[in-house]
C-alpha positions as CSV (number, residue, x, y, z in Angstrom):
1,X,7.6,71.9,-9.1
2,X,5.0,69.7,-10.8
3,X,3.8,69.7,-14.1
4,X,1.6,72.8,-15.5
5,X,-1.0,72.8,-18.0
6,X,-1.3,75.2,-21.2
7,X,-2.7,78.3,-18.5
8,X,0.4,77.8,-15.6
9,X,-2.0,75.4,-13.8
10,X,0.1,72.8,-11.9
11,X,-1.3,69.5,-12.8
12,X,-1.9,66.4,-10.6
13,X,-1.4,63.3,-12.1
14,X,-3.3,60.3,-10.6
15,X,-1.9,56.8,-10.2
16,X,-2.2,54.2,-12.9
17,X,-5.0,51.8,-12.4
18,X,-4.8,47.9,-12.8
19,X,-8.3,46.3,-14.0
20,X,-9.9,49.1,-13.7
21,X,-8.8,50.5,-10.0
22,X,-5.7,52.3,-8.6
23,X,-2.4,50.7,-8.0
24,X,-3.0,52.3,-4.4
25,X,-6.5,50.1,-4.0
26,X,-5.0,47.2,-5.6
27,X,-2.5,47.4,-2.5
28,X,-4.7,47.7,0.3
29,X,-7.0,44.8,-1.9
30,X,-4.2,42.4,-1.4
31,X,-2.9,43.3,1.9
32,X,-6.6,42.9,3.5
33,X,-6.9,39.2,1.7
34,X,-3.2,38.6,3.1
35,X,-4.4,39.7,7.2
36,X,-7.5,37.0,6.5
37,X,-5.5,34.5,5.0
38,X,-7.1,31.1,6.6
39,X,-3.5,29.6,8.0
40,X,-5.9,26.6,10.1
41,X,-5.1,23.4,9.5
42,X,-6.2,21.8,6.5
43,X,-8.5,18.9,8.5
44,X,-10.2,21.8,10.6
45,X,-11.4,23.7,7.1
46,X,-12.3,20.5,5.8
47,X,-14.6,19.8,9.2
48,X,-15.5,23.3,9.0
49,X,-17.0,22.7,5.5
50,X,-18.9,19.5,7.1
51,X,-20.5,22.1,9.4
52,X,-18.1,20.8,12.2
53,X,-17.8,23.9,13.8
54,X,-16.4,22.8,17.2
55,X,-13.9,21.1,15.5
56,X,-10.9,21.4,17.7
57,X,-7.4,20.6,16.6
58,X,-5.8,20.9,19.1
59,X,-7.8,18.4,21.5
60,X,-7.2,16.0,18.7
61,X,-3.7,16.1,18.7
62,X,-3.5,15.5,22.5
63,X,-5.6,12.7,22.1
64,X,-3.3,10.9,19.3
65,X,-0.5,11.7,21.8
66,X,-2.1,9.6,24.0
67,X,-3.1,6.4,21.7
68,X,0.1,3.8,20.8
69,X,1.0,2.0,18.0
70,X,2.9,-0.6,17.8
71,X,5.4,-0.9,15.1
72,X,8.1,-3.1,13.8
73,X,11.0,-3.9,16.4
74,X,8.4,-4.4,19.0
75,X,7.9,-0.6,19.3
76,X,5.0,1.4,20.3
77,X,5.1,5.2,19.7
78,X,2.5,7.4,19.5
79,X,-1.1,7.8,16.9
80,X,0.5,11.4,16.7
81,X,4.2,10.5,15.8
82,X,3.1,7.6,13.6
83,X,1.4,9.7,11.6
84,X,4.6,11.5,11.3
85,X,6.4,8.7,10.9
86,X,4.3,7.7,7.6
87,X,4.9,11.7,6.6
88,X,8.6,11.1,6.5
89,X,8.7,7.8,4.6
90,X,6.6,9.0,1.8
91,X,9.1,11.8,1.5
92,X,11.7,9.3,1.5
93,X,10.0,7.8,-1.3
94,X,9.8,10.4,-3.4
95,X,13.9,11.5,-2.6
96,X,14.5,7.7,-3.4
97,X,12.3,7.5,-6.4
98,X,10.3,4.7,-4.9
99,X,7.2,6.7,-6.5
100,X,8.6,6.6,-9.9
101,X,8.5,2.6,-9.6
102,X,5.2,2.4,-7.8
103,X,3.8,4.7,-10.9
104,X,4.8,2.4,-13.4
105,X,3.4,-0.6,-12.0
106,X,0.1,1.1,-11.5
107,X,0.4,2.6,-14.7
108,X,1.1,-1.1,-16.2
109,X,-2.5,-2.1,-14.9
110,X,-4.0,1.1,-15.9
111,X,-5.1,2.1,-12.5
112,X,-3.2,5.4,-12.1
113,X,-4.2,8.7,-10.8
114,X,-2.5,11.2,-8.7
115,X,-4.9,10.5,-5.6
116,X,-4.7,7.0,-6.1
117,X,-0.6,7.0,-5.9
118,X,-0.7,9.4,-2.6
119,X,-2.6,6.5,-1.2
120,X,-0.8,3.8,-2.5
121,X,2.9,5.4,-1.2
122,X,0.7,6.3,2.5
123,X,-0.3,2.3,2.4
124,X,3.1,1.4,1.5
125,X,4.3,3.6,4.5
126,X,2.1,2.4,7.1
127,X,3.1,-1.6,5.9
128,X,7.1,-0.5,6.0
129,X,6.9,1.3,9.0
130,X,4.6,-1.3,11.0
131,X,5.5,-4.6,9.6
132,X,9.2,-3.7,8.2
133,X,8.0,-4.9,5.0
134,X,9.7,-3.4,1.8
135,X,7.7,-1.4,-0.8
136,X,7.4,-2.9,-4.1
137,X,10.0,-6.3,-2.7
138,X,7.3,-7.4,-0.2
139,X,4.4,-5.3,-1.4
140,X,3.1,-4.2,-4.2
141,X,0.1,-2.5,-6.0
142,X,-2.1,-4.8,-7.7
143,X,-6.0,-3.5,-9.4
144,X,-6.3,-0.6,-6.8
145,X,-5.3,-2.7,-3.9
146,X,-2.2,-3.0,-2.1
147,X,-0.8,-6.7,-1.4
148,X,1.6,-8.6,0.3
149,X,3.8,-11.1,-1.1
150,X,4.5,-14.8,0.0
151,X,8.4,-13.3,0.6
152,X,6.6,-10.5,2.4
153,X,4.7,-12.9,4.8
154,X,7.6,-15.4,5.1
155,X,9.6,-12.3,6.5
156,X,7.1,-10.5,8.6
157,X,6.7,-14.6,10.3
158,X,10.5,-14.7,10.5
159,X,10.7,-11.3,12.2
160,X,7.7,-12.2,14.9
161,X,9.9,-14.7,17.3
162,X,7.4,-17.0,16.7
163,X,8.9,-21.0,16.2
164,X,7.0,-22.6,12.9
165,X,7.0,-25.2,10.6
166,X,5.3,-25.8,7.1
167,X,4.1,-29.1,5.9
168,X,1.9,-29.9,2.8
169,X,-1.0,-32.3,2.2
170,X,-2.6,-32.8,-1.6
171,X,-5.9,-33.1,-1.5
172,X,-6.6,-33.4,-5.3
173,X,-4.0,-35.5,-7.8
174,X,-4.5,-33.5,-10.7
175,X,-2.3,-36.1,-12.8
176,X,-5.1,-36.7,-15.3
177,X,-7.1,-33.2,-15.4
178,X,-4.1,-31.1,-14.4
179,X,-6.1,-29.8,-11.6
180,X,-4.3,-29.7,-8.0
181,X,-5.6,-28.5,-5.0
182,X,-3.4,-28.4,-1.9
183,X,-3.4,-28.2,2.0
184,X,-0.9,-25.9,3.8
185,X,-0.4,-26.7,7.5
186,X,1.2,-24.2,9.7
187,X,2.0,-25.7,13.4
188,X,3.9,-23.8,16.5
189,X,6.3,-24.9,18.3
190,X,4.6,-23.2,21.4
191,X,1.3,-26.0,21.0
192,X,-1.0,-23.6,19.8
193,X,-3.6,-24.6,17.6
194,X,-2.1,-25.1,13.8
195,X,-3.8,-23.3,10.8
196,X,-4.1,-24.6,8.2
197,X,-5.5,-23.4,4.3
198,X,-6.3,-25.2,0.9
199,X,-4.5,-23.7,-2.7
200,X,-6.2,-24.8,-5.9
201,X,-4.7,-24.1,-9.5
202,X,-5.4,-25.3,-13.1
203,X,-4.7,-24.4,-16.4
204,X,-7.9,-21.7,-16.5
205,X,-6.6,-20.0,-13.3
206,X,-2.4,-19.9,-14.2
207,X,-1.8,-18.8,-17.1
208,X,2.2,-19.9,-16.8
209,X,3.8,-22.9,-17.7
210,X,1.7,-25.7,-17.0
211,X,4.5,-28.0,-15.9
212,X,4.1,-26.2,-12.3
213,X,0.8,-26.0,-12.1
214,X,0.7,-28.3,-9.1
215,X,3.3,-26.4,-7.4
216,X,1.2,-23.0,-7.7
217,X,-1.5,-24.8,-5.9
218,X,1.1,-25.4,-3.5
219,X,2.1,-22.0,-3.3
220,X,-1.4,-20.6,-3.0
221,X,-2.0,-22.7,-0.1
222,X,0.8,-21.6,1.8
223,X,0.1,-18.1,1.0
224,X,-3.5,-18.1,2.6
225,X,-2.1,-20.2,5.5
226,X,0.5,-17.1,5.8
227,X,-2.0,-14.7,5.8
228,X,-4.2,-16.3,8.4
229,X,-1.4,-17.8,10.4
230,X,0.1,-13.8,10.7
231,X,-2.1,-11.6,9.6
232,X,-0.6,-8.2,8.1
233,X,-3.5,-6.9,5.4
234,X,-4.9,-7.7,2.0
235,X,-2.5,-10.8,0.4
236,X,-3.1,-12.9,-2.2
237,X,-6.1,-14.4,-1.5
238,X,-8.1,-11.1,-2.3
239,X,-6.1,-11.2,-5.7
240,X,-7.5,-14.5,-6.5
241,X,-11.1,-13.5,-6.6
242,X,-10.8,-11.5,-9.9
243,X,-12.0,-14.3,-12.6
244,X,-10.4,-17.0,-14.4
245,X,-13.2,-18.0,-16.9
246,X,-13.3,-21.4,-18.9
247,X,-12.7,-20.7,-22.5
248,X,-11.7,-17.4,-22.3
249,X,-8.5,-16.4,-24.4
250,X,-6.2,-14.2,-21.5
251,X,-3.8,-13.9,-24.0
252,X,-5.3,-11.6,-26.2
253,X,-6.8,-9.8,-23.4
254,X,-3.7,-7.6,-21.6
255,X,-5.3,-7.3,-18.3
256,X,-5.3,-10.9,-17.8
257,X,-1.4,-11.1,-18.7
258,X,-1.7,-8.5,-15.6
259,X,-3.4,-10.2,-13.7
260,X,-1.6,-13.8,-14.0
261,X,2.0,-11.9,-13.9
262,X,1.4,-10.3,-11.1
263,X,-0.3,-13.4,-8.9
264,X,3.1,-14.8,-9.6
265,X,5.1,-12.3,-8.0
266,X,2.9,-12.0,-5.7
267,X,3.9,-16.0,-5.2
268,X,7.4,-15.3,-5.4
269,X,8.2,-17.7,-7.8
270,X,10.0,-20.6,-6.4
271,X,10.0,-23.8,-8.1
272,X,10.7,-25.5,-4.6
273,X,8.7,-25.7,-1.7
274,X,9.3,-27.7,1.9
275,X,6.8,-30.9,2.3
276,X,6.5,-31.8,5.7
277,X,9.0,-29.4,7.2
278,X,8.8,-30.3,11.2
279,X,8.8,-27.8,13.8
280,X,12.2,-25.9,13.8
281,X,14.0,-25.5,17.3
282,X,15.3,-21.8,15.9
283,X,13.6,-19.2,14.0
284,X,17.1,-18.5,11.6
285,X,16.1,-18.1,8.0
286,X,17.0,-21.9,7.3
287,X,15.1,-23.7,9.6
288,X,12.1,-21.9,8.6
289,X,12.4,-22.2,5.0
């Protein structure tokens, strides 16, 4: 029997209330917003936002399934798996910590943001997956931009089947002034056309140790020779467009220590470079060095 009030009335209680309604409301409130719960994917609400609303999934997908990509090993899958592909390796990333390096550097140049390192570790992906090329050993995040290395280039060449050599011309003595400016020649063993591509450095644009400032004008040629000899994405030349002015103090300014520290590794480094390497008759690592 129920509770009775001070005449032998039985009294019914009624159901606590949460913000103002009853726990029963609150219930049906919640189940009704779970049934319309939008599970689409997230592309079709953001097309359907657009006004897209003939937007159709589904079609896209078959579509992907039906465009190829080639990737490195002289693969091809599918637009649709590749895009899986990349889903996987950024996972890997983060599992591996790759992230946690990839956040420092762009941290370091003070170009970090969530969105930008979700797009950075997708780029990264994309260059791993169709190129082979290593994250943050081949390429790295530089001012917003993602670039390939020399050791990058030299590797993705390597990997190609392609037979090469490298030979250097200088154009400019800089033995007075200190200003060099070199020609990289890249020639096939095949008779294709060479390619060739001119590096320039002086003390306003390398901010290193002046004693191999005519071998950075080395490097830089046979970096943009690289990079139009086999083409992967953005490499060092890009890099080189940010500024070097005359009279300007780097030194005191941390985004030029940046800057010139990272156009080195970007160069890899090496204090030795082949002049007048002939065409090798193999493509094993040291007849193409």
């Amino acid at each position: 029997m129920g509770k009775q009030d001070m005449f032998g009335n039985e009294v019914v209680e009624e159901e606590p209330k949460k913000n103002g309604k009853k726990k029963a409301e609150v219930k049906e409130e919640a189940k009704e917003k779970k049934e319309k719960k939008d599970d689409r994917p997230l592309i079709v609400r953001f097309a359907n936002s657009l006004g897209l609303d003939d937007f159709d999934y589904e079609a896209i997908k078959e579509v992907e399934k039906g465009i190829s990509v080639r990737i490195s090993g002289d693969q091809e899958v599918s637009l649709y798996a590749f895009k899986g592909m990349i889903v996987k390796k950024m996972y890997e990333y983060v599992t591996m910590r790759v992230h946690k390096e990839v956040e420092k550097k762009m941290r370091d140049q003070g170009d970090f943001s969530e969105d930008a390192l979700r797009f950075t570790l997708m780029q990264l992906a994309e260059k791993e997956i169709k190129y082979g090329l290593q994250p943050m050993i081949h390429v790295i995040p530089l001012k917003g931009n993602l670039y390939v290395n020399i050791s990058g280039y030299r590797f993705y060449a390597r990997n190609t089947g392609v037979k090469y050599g490298v030979s250097f011309e200088c154009l400019k003595d800089g033995s007075t002034d200190n200003k060099w400016r070199y020609r990289c020649t890249i020639s096939f063993a095949d008779g294709s056309p060479s390619i060739s591509a001119e590096g320039y450095a002086s003390p306003q644009s390398y901010k290193g140790n002046i004693e191999y400032i005519a071998n950075m004008a080395m490097k830089r040629a046979e970096m943009h020779a690289y990079s139009r000899a086999f083409p992967i994405g953005a490499s060092v030349e890009e890099a080189e467009m940010i500024p070097f002015e005359e009279g300007v103090n780097y030194s005191a300014q941390p985004i030029g220590n940046v800057i010139a520290e990272s156009i080195d590794e970007l160069l890899g480094g090496q204090k030795e470079v082949v002049i007048n390497a002939s065409v090798p008759e193999d493509t094993s690592e040291e007849a193409t060095e």
